[in-house]
DSSP file (Angstrom, degrees, kcal/mol; ACC not computed):
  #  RESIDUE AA STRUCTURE BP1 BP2  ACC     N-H-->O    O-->H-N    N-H-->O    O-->H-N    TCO  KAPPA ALPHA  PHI   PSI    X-CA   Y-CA   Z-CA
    1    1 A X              0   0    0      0, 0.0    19,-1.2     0, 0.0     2,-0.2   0.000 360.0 360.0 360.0 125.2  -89.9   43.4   37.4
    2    2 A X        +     0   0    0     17,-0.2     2,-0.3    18,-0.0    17,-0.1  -0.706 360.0 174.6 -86.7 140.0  -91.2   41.8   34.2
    3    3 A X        -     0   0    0     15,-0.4    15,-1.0    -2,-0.2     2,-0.1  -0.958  18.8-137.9-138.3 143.4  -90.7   43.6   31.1
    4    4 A X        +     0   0    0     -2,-0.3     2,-0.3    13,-0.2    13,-0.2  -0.473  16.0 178.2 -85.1 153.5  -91.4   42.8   26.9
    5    5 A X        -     0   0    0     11,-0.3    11,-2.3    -2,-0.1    -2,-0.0  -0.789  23.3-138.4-148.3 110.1  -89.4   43.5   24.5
    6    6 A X        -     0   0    0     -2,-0.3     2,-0.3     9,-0.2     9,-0.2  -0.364  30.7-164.8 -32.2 139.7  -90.2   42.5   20.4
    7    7 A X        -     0   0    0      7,-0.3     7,-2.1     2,-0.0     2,-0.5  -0.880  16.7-142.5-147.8 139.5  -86.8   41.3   18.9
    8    8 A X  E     +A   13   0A   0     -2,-0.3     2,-0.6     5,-0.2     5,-0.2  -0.854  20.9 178.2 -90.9 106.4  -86.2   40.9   15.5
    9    9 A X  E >  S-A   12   0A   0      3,-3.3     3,-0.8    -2,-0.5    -2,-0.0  -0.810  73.8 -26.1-116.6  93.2  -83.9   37.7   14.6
   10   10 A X  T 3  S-     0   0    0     -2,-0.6    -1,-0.3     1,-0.3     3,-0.1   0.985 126.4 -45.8  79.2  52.4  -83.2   37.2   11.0
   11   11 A X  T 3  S+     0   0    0     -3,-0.1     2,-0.3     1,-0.1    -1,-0.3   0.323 117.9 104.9  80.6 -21.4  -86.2   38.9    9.8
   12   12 A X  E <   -A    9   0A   0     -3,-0.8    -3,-3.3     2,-0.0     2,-0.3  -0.867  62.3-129.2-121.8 159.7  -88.5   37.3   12.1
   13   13 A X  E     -A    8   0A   0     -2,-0.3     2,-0.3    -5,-0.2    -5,-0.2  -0.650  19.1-177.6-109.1 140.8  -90.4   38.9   15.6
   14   14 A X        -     0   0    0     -7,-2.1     2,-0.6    -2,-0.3    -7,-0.3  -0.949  21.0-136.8-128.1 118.7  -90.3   37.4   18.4
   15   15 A X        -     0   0    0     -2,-0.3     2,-0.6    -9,-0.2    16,-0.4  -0.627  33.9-166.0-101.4 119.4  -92.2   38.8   21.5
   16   16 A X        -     0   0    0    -11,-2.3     2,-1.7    -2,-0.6   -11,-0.3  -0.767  22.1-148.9-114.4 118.1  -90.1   38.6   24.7
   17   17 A X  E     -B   29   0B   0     12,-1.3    12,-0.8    -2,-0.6   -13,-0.2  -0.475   9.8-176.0-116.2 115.8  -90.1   38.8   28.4
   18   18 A X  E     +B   28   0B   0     -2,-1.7     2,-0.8   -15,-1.0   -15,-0.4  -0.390   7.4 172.8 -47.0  93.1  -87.4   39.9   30.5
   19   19 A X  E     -B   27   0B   0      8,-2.5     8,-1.6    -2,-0.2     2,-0.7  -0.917  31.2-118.3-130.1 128.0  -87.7   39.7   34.2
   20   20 A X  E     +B   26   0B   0    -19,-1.2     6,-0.2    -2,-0.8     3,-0.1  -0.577  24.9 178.7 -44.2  96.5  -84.9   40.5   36.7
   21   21 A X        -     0   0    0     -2,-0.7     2,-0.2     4,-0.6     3,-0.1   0.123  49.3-104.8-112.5  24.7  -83.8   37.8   38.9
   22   22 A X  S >  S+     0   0    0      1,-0.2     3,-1.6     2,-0.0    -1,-0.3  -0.539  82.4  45.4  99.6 179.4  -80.7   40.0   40.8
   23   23 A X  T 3  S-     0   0    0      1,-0.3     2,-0.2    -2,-0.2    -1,-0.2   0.253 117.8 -41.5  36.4-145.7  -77.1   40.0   40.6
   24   24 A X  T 3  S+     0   0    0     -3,-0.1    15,-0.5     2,-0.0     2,-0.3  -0.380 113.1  80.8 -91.8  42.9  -75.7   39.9   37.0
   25   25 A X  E <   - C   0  38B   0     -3,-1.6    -4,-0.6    -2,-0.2     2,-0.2  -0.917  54.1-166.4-171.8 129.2  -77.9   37.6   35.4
   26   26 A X  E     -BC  20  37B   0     11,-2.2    11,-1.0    -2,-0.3     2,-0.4  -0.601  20.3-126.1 -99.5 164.9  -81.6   37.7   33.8
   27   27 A X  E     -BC  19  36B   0     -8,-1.6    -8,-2.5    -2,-0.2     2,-0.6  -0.989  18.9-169.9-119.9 136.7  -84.1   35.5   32.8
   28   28 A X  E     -BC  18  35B   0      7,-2.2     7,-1.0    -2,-0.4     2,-0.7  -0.792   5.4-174.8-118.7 109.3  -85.5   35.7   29.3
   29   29 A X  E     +BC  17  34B   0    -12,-0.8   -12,-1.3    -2,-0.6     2,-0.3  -0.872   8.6 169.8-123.2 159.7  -88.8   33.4   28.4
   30   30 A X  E >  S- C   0  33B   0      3,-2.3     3,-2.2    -2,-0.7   -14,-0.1  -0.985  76.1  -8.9-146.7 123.2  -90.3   33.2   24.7
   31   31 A X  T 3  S-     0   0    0    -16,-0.4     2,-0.8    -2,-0.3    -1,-0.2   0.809 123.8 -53.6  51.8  66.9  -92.7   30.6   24.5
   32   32 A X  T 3  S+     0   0    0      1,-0.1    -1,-0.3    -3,-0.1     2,-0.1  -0.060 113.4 103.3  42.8 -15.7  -92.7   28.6   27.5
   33   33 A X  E <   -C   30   0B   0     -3,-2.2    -3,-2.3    -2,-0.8     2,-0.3  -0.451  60.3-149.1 -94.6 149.6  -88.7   28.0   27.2
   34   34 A X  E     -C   29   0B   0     -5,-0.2     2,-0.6    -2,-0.1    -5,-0.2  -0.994   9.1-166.8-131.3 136.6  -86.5   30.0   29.5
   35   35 A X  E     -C   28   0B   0     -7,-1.0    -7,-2.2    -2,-0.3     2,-0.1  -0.945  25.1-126.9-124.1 105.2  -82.9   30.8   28.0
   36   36 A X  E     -C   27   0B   0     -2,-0.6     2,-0.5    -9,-0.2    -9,-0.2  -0.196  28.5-164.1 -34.6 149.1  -80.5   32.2   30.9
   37   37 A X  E     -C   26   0B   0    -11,-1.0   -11,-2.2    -2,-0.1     2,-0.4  -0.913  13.9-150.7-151.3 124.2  -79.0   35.6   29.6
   38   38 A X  E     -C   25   0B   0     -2,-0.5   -13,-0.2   -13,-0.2     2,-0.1  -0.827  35.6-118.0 -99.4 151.1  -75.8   37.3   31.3
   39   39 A X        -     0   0    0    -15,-0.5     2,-0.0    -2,-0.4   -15,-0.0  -0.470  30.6 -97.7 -79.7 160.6  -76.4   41.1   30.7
   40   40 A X        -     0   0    0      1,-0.1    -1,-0.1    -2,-0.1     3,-0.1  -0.382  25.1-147.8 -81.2 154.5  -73.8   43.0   28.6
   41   41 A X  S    S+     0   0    0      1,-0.2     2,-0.3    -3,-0.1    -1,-0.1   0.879  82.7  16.2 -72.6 -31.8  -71.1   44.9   30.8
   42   42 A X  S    S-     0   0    0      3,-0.0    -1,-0.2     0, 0.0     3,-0.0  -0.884  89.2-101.3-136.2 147.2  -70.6   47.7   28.3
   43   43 A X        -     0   0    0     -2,-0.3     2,-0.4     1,-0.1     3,-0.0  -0.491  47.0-101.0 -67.7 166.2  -72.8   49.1   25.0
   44   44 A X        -     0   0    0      1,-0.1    -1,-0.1    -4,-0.0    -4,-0.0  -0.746  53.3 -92.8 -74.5 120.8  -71.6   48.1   22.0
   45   45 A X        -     0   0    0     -2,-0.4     2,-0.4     1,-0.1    -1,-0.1  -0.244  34.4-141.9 -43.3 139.1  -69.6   51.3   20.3
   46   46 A X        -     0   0    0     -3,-0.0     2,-0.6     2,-0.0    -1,-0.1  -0.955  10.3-157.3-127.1 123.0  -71.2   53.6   18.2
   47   47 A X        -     0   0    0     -2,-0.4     2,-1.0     2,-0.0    -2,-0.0  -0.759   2.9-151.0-104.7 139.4  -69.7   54.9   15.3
   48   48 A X        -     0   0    0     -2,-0.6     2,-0.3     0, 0.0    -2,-0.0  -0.768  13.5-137.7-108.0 117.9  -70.6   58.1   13.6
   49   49 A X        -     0   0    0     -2,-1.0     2,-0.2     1,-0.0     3,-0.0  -0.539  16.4-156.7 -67.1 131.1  -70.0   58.6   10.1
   50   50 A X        -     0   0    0     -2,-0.3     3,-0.0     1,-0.1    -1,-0.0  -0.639  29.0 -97.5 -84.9 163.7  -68.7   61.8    9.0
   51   51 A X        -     0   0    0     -2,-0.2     2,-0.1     1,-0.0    -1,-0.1  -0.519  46.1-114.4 -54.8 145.5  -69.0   63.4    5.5
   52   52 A X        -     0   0    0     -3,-0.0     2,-0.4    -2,-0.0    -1,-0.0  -0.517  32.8-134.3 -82.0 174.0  -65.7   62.7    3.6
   53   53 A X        -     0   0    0     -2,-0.1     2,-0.3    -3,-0.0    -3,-0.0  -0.898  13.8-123.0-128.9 144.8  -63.9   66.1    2.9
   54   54 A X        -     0   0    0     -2,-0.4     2,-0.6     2,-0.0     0, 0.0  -0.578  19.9-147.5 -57.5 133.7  -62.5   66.8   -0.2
   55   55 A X        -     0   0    0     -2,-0.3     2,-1.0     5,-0.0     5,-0.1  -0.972  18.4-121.9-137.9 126.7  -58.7   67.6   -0.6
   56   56 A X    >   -     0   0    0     -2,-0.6     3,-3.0     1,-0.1     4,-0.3  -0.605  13.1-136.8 -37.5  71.8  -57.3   70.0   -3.3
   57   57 A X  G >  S+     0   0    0     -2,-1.0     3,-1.4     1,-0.3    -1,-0.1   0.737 108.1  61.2 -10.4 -46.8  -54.6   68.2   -5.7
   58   58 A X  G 3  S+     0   0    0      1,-0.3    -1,-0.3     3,-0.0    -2,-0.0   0.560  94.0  57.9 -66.2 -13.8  -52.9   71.5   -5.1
   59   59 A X  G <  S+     0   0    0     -3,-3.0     2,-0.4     2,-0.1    -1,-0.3   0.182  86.2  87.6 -97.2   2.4  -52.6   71.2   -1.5
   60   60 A X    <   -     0   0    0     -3,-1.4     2,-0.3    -4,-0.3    -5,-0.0  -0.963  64.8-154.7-116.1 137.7  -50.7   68.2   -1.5
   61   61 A X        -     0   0    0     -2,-0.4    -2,-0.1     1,-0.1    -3,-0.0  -0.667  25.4-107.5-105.3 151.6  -47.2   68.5   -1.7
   62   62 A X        -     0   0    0     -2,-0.3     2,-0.8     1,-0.1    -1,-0.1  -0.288  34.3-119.9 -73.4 159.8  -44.8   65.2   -3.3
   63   63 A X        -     0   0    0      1,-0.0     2,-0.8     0, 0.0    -1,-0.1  -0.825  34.4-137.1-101.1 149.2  -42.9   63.5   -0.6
   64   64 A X        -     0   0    0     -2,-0.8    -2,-0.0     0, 0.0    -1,-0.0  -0.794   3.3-138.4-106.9 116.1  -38.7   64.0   -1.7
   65   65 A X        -     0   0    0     -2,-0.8     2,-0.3     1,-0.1    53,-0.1  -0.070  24.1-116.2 -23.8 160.2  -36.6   61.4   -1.3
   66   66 A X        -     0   0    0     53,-0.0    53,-0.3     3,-0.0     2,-0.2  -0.824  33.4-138.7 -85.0 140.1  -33.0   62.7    0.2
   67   67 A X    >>  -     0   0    0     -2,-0.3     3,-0.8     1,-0.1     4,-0.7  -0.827  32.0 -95.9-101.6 172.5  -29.8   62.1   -2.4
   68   68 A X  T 34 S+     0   0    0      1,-0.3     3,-0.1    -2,-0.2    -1,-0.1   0.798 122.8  50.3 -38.1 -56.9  -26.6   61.0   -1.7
   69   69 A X  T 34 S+     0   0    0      1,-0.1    -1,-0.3    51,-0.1    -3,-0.0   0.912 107.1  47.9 -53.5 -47.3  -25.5   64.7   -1.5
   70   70 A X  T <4 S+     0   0    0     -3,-0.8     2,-0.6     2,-0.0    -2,-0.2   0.624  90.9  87.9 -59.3 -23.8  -27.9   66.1    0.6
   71   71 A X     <  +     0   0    0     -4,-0.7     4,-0.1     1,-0.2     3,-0.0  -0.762  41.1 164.9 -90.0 108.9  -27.5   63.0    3.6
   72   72 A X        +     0   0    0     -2,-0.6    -1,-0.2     2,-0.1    -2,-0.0   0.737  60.5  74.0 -79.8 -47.8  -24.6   64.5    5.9
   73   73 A X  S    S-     0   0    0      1,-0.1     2,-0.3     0, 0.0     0, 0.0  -0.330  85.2-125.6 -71.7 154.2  -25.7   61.8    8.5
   74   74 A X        -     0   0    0     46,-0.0     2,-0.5    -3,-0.0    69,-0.2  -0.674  14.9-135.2-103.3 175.0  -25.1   58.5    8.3
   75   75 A X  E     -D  142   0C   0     67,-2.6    67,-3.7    -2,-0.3     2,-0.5  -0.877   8.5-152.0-107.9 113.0  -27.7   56.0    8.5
   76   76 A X  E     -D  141   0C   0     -2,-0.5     2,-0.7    65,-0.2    65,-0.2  -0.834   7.4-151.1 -97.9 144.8  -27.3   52.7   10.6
   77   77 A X  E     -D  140   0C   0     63,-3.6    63,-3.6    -2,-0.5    62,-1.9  -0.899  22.5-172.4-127.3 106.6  -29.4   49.6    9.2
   78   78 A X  E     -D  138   0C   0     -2,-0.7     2,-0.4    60,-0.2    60,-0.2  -0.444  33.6 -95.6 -91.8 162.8  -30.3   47.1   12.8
   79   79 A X        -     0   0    0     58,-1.1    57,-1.7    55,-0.3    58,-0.2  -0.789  17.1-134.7 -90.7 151.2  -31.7   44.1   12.4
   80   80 A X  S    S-     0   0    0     -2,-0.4     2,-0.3    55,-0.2    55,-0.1   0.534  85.2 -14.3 -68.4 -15.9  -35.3   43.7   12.6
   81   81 A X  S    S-     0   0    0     53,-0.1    -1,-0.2     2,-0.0     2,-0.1  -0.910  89.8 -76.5 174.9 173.0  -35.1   40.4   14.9
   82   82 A X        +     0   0    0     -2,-0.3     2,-0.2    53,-0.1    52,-0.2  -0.461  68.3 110.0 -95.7 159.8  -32.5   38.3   15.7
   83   83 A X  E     -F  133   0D   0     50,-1.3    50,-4.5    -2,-0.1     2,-0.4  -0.911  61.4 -59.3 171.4-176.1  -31.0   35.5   13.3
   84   84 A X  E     -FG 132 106D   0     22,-5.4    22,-4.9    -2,-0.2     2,-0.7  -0.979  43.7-115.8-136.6 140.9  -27.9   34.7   11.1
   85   85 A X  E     - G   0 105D   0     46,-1.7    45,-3.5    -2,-0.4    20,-0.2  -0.476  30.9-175.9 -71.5 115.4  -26.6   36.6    8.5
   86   86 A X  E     -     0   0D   0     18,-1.5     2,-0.3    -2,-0.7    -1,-0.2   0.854  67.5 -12.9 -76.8 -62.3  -27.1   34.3    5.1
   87   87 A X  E     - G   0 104D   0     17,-2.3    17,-1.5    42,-0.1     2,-0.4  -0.979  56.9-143.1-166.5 121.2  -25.3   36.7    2.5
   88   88 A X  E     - G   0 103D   0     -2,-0.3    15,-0.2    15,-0.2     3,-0.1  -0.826  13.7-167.9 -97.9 159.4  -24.1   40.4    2.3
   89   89 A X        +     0   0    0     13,-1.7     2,-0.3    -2,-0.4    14,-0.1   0.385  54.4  56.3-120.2  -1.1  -24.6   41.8   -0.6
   90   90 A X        -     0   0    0      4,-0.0     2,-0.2     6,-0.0    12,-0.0  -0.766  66.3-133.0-130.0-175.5  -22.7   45.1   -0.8
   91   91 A X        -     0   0    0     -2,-0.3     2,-0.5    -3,-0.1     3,-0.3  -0.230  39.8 -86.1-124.4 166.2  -19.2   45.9   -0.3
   92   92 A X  S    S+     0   0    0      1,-0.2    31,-0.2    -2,-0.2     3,-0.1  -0.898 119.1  26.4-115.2  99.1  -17.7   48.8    1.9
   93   93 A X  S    S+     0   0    0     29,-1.8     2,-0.4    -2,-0.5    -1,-0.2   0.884  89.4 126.7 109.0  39.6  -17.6   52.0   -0.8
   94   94 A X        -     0   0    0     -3,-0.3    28,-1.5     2,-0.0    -1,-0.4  -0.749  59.0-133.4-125.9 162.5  -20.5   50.8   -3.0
   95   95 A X  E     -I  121   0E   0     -2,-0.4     2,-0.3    26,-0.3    26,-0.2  -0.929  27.2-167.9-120.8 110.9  -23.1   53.3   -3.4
   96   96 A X  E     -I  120   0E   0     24,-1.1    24,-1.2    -2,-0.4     3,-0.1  -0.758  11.6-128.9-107.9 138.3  -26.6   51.9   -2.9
   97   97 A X    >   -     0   0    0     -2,-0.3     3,-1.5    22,-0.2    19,-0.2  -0.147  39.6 -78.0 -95.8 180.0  -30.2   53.0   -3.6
   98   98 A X  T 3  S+     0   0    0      1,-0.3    -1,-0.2    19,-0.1    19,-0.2  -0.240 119.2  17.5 -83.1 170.3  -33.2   53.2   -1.5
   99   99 A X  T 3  S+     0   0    0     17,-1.9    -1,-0.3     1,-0.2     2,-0.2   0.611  90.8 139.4  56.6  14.3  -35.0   49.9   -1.0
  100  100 A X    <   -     0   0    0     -3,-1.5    16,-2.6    16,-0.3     2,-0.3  -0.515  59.9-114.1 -65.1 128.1  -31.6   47.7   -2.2
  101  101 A X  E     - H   0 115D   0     -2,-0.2    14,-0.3    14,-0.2     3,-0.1  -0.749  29.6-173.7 -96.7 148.1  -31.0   44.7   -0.1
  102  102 A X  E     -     0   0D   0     12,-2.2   -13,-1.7    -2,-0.3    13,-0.2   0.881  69.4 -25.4 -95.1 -77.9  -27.8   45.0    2.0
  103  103 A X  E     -GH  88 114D   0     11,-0.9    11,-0.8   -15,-0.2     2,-0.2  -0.357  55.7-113.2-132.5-171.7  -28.1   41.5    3.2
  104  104 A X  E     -GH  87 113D   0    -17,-1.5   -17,-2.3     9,-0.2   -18,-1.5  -0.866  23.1-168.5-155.1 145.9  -30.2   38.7    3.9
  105  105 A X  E     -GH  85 112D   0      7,-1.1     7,-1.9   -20,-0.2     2,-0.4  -0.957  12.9-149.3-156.5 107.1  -30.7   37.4    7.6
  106  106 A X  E     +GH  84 111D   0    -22,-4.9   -22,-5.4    -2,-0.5     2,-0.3  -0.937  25.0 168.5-110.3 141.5  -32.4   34.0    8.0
  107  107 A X  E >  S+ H   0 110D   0      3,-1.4     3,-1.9    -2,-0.4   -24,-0.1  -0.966  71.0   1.1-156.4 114.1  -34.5   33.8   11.4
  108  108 A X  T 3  S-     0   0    0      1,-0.3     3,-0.1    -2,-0.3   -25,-0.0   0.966 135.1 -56.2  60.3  49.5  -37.1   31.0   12.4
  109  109 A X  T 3  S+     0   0    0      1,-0.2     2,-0.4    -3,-0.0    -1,-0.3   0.492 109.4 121.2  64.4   0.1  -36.1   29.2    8.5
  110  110 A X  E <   -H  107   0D   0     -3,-1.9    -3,-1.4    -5,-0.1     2,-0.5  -0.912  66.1-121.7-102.2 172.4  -36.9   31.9    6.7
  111  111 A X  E     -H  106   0D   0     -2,-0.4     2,-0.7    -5,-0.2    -5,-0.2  -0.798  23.4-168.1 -60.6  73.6  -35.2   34.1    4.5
  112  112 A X  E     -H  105   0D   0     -7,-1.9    -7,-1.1    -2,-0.5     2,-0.8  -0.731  12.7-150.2-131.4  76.0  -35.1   37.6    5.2
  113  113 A X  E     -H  104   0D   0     -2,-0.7     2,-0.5    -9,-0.2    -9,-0.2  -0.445  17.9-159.8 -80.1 103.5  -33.8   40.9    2.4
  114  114 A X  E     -H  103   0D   0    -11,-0.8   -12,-2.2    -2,-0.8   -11,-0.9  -0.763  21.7-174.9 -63.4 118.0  -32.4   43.3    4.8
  115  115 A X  E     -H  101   0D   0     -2,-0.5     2,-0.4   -14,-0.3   -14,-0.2  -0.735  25.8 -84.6-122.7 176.5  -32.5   46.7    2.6
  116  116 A X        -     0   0    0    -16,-2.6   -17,-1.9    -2,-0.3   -16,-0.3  -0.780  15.3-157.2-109.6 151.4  -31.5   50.2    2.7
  117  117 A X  S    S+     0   0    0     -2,-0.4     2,-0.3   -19,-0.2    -1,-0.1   0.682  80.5  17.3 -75.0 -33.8  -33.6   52.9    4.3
  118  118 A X  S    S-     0   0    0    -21,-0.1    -1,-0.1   -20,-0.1   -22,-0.1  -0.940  86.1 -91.4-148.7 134.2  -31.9   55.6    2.2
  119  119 A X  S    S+     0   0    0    -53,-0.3     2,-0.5    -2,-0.3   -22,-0.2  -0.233  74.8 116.7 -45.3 151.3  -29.7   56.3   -0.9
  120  120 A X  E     -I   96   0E   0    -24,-1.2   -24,-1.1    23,-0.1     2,-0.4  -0.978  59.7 -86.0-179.6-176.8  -26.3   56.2    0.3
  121  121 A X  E     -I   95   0E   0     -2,-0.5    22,-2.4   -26,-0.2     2,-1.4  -0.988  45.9-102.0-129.1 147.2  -22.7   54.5    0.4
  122  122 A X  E     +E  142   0C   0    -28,-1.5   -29,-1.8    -2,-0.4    20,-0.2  -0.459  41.1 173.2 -42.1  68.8  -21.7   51.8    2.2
  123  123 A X  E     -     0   0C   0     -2,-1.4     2,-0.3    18,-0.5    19,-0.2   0.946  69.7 -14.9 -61.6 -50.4  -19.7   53.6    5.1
  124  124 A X  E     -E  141   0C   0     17,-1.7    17,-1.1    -3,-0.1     2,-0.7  -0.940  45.3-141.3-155.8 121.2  -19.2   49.9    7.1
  125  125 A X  E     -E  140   0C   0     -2,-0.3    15,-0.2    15,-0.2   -33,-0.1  -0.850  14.2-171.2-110.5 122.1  -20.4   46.5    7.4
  126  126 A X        +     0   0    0     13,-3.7     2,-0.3    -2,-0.7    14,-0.1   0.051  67.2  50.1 -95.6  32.8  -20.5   45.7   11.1
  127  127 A X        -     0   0    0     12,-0.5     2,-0.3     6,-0.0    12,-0.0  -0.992  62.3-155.1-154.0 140.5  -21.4   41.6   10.4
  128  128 A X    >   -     0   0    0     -2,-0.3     3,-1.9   -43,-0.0   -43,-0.2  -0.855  39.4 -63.9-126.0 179.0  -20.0   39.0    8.4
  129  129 A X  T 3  S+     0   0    0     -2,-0.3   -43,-0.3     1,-0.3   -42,-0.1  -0.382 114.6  15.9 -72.9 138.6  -21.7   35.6    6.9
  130  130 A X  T 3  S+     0   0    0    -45,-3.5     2,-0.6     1,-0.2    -1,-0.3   0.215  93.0 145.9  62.6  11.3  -22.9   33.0    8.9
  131  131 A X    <   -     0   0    0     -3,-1.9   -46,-1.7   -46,-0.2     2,-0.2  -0.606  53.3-120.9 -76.8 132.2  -22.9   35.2   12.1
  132  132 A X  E     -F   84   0D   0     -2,-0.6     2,-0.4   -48,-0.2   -48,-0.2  -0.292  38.4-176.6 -58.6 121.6  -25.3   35.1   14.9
  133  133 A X  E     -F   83   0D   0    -50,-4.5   -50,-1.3    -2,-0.2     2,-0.3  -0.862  14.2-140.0-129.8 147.3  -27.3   38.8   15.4
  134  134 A X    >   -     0   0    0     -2,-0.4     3,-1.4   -52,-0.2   -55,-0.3  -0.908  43.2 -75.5-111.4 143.5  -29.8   40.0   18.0
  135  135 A X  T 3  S+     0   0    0     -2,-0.3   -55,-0.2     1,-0.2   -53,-0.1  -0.261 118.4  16.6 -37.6 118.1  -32.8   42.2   17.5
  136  136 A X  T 3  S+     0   0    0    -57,-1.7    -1,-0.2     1,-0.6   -56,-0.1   0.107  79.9 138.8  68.3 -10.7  -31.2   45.9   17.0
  137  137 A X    <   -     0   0    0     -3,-1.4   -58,-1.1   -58,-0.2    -1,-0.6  -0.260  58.6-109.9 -69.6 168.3  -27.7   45.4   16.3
  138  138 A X  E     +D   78   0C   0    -60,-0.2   -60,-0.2     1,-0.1   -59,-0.2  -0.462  36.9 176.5 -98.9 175.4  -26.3   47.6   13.7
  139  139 A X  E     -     0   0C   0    -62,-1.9   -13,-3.7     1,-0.7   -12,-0.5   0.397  61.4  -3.0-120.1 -63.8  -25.4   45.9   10.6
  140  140 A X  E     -DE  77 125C   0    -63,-3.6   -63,-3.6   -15,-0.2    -1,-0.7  -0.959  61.2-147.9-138.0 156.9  -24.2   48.3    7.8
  141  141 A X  E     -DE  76 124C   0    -17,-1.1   -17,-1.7    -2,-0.3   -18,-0.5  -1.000  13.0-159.4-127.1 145.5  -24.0   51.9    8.2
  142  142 A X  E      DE  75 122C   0    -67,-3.7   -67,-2.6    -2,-0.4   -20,-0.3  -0.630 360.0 360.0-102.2 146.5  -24.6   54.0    5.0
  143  143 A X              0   0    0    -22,-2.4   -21,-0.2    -2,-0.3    -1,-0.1   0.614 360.0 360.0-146.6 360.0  -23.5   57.5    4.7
């Protein structure tokens, strides 16, 4: 079955027909030329815009950090991939803030600042310098 189809390529029409030769595959001729053409499996996804919704300054609440007082649990700080431990940088009893790097853990030549997740103190440092570490091991734990 032959069918036309108009297609618009970069602003300009082109009048095309489309004839069905079986299996997965069509044949498309435009002007004496015939162009093989595999048919698509799946439509192209269609997205539907919604309206954006307004939100009430007053309905959003601040997010609170924990302090040092509040944190009963302690916190253990893994490493993020495996490597060797460069340089600690805290001490056992230090008290450390959130986003302070602990350490730094070079992996594949670079340089790496291991930091803490949470305000805290330096309950234990389970690594020392120039030691080999695997993705997940603990490192320090803070409490």
């Amino acid at each position: 079955m032959v069918r036309k189809f108009t297609v618009r390529v970069n602003g300009k029409e082109y009048v095309v027909e489309v004839e069905e030769v079986g299996g997965s595959s069509v044949q498309v001729q435009q002007k004496q030329s015939e162009t093989p053409v595999a048919p698509v499996s799946a439509p192209a996804p269609v997205t539907r815009q919604e309206p954006v919704q307004q939100v009430k300054e007053e309905n959003v609440k601040p997010v609170e950090q924990p302090s040092v007082s509040s944190s009963s649990a302690s916190a253990k700080i893994v490493a993020p991939m495996s490597g060797v431990i460069l340089k600690i940088l805290v001490s056992t009893g230090q008290k450390v803030e959130y986003g302070q790097k602990l350490l730094i853990l070079e992996a594949m030549k670079m340089e790496n600042d291991i930091v803490s997740d949470k305000p805290g103190i330096v309950k234990s440092i389970k690594v020392k310098e120039g030691e080999t570490v695997d993705t997940g091991d603990v490192l320090v734990e803070l409490e």
